[in-house]
N, C-alpha and C positions, 0 to 999 in steps of 0.2 A: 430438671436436667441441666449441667455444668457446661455452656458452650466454651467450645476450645475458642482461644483466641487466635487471629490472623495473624499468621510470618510476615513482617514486610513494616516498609515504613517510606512507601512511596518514592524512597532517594535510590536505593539500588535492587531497589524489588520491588512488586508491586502488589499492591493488596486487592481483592475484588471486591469490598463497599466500596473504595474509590473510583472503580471501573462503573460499579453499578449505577452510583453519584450523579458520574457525570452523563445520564440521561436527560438532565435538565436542559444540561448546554447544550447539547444534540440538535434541540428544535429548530437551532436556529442557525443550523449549516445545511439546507435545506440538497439535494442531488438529483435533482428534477428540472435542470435547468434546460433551453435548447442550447444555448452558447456558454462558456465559459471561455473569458478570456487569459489565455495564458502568460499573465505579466512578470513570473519567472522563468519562461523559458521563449524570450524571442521576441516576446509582443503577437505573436501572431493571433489568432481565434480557432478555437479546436473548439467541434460541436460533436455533444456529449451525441449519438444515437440510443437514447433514450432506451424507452423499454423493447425496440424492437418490433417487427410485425410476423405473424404466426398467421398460419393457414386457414382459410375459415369454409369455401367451400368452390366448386365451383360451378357456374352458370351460362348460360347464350351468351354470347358477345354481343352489346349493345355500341352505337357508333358517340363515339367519346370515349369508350373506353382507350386503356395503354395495351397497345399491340405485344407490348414485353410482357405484358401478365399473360398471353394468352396461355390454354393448358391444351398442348398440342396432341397428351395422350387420349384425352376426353374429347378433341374432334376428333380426331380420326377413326378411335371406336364409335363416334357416333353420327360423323359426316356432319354435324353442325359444329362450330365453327362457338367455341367456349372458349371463359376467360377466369384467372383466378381471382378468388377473394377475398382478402386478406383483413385482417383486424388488429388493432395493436394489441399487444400483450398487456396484460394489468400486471404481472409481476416480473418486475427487470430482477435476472439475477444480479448479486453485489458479492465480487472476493475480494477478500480482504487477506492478505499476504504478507506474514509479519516473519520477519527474520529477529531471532534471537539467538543468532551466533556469536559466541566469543567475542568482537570486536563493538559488538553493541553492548558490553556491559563497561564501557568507560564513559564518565563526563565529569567534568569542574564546575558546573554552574547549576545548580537547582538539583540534578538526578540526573542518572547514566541514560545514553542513549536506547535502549531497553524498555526504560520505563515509558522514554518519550513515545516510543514506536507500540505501548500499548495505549498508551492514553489515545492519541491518535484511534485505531484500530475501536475503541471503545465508544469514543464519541462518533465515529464513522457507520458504526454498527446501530448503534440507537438509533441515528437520521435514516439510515437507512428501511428500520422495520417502521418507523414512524412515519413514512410516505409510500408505504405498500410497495417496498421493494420484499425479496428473498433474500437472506444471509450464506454466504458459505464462506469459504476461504482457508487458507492452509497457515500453518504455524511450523517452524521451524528452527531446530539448532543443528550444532554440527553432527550430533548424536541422536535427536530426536525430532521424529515426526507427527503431525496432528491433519488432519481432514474433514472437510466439512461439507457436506453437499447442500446448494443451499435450501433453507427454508424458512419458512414466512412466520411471524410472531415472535413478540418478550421472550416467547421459552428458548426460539433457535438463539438467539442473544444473550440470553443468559449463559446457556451453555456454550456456547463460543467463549465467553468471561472467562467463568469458572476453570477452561481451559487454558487461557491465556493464563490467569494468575496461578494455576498447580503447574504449570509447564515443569520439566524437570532442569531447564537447562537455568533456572532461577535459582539452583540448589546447585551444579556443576559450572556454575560459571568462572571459578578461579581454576577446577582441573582442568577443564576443557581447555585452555589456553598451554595446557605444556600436557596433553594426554597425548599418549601415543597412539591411541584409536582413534584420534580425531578426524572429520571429516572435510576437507578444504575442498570437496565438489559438490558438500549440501546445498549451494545457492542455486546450482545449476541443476541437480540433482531435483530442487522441491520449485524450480520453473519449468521443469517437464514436466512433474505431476500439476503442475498448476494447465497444462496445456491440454493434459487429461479430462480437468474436472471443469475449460472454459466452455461453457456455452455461448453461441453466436450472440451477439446484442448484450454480450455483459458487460458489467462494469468494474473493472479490476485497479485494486490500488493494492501498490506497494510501498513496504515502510520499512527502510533499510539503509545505510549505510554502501552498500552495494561496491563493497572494496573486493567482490568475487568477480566484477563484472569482465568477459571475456569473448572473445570472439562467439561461442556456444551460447552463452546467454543473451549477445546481443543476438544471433538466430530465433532462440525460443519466442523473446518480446518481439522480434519484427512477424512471427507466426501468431501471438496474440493479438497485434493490435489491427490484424486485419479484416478483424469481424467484431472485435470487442473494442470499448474506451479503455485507454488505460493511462492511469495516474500512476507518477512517479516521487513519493514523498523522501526526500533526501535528508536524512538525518545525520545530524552530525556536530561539534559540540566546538567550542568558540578555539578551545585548543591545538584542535586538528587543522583550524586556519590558519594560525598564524602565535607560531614560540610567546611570549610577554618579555618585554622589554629586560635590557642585559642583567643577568643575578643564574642566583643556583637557585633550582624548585627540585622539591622530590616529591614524587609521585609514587603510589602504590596503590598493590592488588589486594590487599590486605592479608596477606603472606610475607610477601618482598619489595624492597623498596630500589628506586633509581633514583639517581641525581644529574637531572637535567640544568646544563650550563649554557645557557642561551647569550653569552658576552661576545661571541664570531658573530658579527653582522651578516656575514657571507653563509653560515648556515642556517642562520633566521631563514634571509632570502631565500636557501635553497628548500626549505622545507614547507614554505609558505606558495610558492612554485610546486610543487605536488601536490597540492590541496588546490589549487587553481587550476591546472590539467587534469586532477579527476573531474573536478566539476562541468568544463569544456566536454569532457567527453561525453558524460551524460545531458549536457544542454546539446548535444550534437547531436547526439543520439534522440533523444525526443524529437529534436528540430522532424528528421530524418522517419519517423515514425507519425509523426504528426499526433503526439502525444502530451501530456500535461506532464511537467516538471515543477515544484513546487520544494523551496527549501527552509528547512524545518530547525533551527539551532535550541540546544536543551535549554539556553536563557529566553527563549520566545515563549509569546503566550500564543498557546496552542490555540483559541478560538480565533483571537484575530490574524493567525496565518492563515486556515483554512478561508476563513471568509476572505480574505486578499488575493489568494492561492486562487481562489474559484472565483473571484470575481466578480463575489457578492459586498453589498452596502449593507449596513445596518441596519433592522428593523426598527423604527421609531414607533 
């Protein structure tokens, strides 16, 4: 039998042996920490709440116990005076939240921001079933949606892949950008279904660009992060920080081209200035949420961000 060959070539799409691949690197971004230090957003120390504690039974109240466990319905049916008992969970859920909208399919340096935000999502996904975590997590474009409720093993991770790499918006990503069905409320749109599918004690990363962010969706993540960790992976590509020095560059979608004239110092500045308050905003917003912000450039090598991002050292 004749295998078809894979679409993609890693630079503005993405292939799934590559997603597959990168299970090796995986092992070694471990997400099982108590602390992680968040050294892009603030310095402060944001402690992951792990896998959670679940209900295990309840008993007589012995003296040491915590007066806040007691289970006030089970004294009073039964005039003694019980307490609950709890055990921690053996599988923390893990979502994984990947925006493939239209504005994630541009980059200059290595591959468009898309591909970054699967690599990511791929090698997040490995670590995650390789320390007995559960998988879920949602995918998204302006046009299309995916869902995953999570669950535990290689297979739920493959199948999240396989999804990531057939996405359709890997195939509409030059219409989507001038379609008139387009959707500019998908971000906010697929953070309520993301608020649907959080369960308490999860661990939620997002990989995105997050040029939809808005009063609403700061709502949604302040309702996320009040029972779950949630990681904020900021993608974004060397361009969008800051114009290149005075000349003409042209850029294309691979349809239409533009010629960008970066010789006004005064529009450098001003462009370079709105890449600086987006980023304020979302360091503001983490600050604010007491959440993990970590920023991700398509010329960075993705293992040693995550390991910096979280706060880990190198295994020797």
């Amino acid at each position: 039998m004749t295998q078809v060959p894979e679409i993609g070539d890693d630079i503005v799409r993405i292939r799934q042996s590559t997603l597959i691949g990168l299970s090796r690197d995986a092992k070694n971004i471990p997400l099982d920490l108590n602390s992680v230090k968040a050294q892009m957003s603030g310095g402060y120390v944001s402690s992951f709440r792990g896998r959670g504690m679940e209900f295990h039974e309840s008993r007589p109240y012995q003296p040491g116990d915590d007066i806040r466990a007691i289970d006030w319905r089970v004294t009073a049916r039964s005039g003694v005076t019980h307490t609950k008992v709890y055990h921690e969970e053996r599988e923390r859920p893990v979502l994984l939240w990947v925006d493939l909208s239209p504005t994630m399919f541009f980059g200059t340096r290595q591959c468009f921001k898309s591909v970054v935000a699967a690599k990511l999502a791929a090698l997040l996904a490995w670590s995650s079933v390789q320390h007995g975590d559960r998988l879920g997590g949602l995918i998204f474009s302006d046009q299309h949606h995916d869902e995953f409720r999570p669950k535990q093993g290689n297979a739920a991770v493959l199948h999240f892949i396989k999804k990531l790499a057939s996405h359709p918006a890997w195939d509409q990503q030059y219409k989507s950008t001038v379609a008139s069905d387009s959707n500019p409320d998908a971000g906010i749109q697929a953070l309520n279904r993301l608020r649907q599918v959080a369960k308490p004690g999860s661990l939620i990363v997002l990989m995105s660009d997050f040029r939809f962010l808005t009063d609403s969706c700061r709502t949604h993540l302040s309702h996320l992060a009040r029972h779950n960790d949630v990681v904020m992976l900021f993608t974004h590509d060397p361009l969008e920080q800051a114009l290149p020095s005075s000349g003409r560059y042209q850029l294309t979608d691979g349809e239409s081209r533009l010629t960008v004239d970066s010789a006004n110092m005064t529009s450098r500045e001003q462009y370079q200035q709105r890449f600086v308050a987006h980023h304020q905003k979302l360091e503001q917003l983490c600050k604010q949420l007491h959440s993990l912000l970590i920023d991700v450039s398509t010329a960075s090598n993705l293992i040693d961000v995550l390991k910096r991002g979280l706060g880990l050292r190198s295994k020797r």
